[in-house]
C-alpha positions as CSV (number, residue, x, y, z in Angstrom):
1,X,0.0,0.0,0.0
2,X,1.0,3.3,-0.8
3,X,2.4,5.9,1.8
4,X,0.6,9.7,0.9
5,X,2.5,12.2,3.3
6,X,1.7,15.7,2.9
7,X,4.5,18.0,3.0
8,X,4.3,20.9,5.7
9,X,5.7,23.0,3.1
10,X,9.2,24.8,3.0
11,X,9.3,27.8,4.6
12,X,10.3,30.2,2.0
13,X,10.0,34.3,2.4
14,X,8.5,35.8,-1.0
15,X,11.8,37.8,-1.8
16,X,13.6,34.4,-2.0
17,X,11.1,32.7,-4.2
18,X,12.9,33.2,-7.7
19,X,13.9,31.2,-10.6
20,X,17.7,30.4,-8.8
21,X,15.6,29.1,-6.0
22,X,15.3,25.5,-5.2
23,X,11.6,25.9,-4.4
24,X,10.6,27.3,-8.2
25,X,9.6,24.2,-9.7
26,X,6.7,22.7,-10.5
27,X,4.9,21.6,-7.3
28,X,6.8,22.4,-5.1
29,X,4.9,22.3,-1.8
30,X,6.1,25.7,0.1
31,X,4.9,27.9,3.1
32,X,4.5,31.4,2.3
33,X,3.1,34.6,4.7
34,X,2.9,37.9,3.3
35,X,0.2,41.1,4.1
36,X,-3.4,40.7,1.7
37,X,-2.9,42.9,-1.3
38,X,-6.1,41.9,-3.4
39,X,-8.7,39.4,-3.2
40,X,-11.0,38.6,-6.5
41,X,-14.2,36.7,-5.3
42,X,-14.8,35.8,-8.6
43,X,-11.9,33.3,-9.0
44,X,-10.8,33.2,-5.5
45,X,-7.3,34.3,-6.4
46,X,-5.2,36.1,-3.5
47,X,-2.1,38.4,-4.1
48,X,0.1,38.4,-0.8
49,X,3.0,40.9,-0.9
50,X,6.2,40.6,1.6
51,X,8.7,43.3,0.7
52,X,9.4,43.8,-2.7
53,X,7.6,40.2,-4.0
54,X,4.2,39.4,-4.5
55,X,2.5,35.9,-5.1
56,X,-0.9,35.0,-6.4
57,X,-2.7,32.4,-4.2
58,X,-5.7,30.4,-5.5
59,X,-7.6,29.8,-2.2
60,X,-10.6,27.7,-4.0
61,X,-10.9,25.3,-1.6
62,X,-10.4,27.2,1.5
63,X,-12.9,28.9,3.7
64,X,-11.4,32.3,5.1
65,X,-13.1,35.2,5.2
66,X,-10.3,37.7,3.8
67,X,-9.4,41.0,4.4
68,X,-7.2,43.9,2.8
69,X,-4.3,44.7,4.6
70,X,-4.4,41.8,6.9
71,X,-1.6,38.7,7.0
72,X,-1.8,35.6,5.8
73,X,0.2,32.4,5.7
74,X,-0.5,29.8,3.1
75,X,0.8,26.0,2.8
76,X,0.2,24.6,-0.9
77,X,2.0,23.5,-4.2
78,X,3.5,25.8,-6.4
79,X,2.3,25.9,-10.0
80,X,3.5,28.3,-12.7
81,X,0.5,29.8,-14.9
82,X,2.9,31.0,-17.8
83,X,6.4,31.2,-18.0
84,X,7.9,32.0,-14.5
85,X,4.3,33.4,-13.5
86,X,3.7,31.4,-10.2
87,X,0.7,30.7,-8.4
88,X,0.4,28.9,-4.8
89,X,-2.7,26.4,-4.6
90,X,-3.4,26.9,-1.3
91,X,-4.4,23.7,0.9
92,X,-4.0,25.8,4.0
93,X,-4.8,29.1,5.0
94,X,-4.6,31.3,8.1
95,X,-4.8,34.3,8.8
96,X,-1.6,35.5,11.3
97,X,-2.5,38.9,12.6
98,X,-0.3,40.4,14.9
99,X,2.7,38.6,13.7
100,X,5.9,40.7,13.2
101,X,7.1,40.1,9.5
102,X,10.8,41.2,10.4
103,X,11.1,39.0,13.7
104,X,9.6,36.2,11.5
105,X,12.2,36.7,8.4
106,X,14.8,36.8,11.5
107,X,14.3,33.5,13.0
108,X,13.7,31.8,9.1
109,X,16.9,33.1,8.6
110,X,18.3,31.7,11.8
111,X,16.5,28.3,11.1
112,X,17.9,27.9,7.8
113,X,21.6,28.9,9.4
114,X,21.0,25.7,12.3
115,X,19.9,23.5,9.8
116,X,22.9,24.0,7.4
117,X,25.4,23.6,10.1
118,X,23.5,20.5,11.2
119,X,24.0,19.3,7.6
120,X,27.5,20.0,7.8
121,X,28.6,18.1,11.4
């Protein structure tokens, strides 16, 4: 019988998601958090924005009420619409209000630092 784990999702800040990074691929299941930019009822498609990067999110088969200005994280698979034009299709959505964005960023950054040197010994 067949194991189906679902990945948590790597936890990857916006600016880092580019084409050099090992999460751009096609389904790739990352974690993403970023401030509500725009939400289109219509085709339930979310833009997050972190810094200078920005992320489309299709939350179809979640059930959040959303909210302009507010901060979301997201858990999903990573799909590209067009050429390098990604999209995240959210499994998982929460909304994380009250979270500070740098201090965040700070302990990713720290995380990622451990688990290199714990690669390394």
């Amino acid at each position: 019988m067949a194991s189906s784990v679902v990945s948590s999702g790597a936890l990857v800040v916006l600016e880092e998601l580019n084409s050099s990074s090992p999460q751009f691929q096609n389904g790739a299941s990352i974690r993403v958090t970023g401030k509500l930019l725009d939400y289109t009822v219509e085709t339930a498609v979310a833009v997050i924005v972190d810094g200078n990067a920005t992320l489309k999110i299709d939350t179809k088969h979640l059930k959040i009420n959303y909210r302009v200005g507010s901060i979301y994280q997201f858990i999903g698979e990573l799909f590209f619409e067009s050429e390098n034009q990604p999209i995240l299709k959210a499994r998982v959505g929460r909304n994380v209000d009250g979270m500070d964005l740098n201090l965040y960023r700070q302990s990713l950054r720290l995380l990622k630092e451990f688990q290199a040197e714990q690669t390394y010994n």
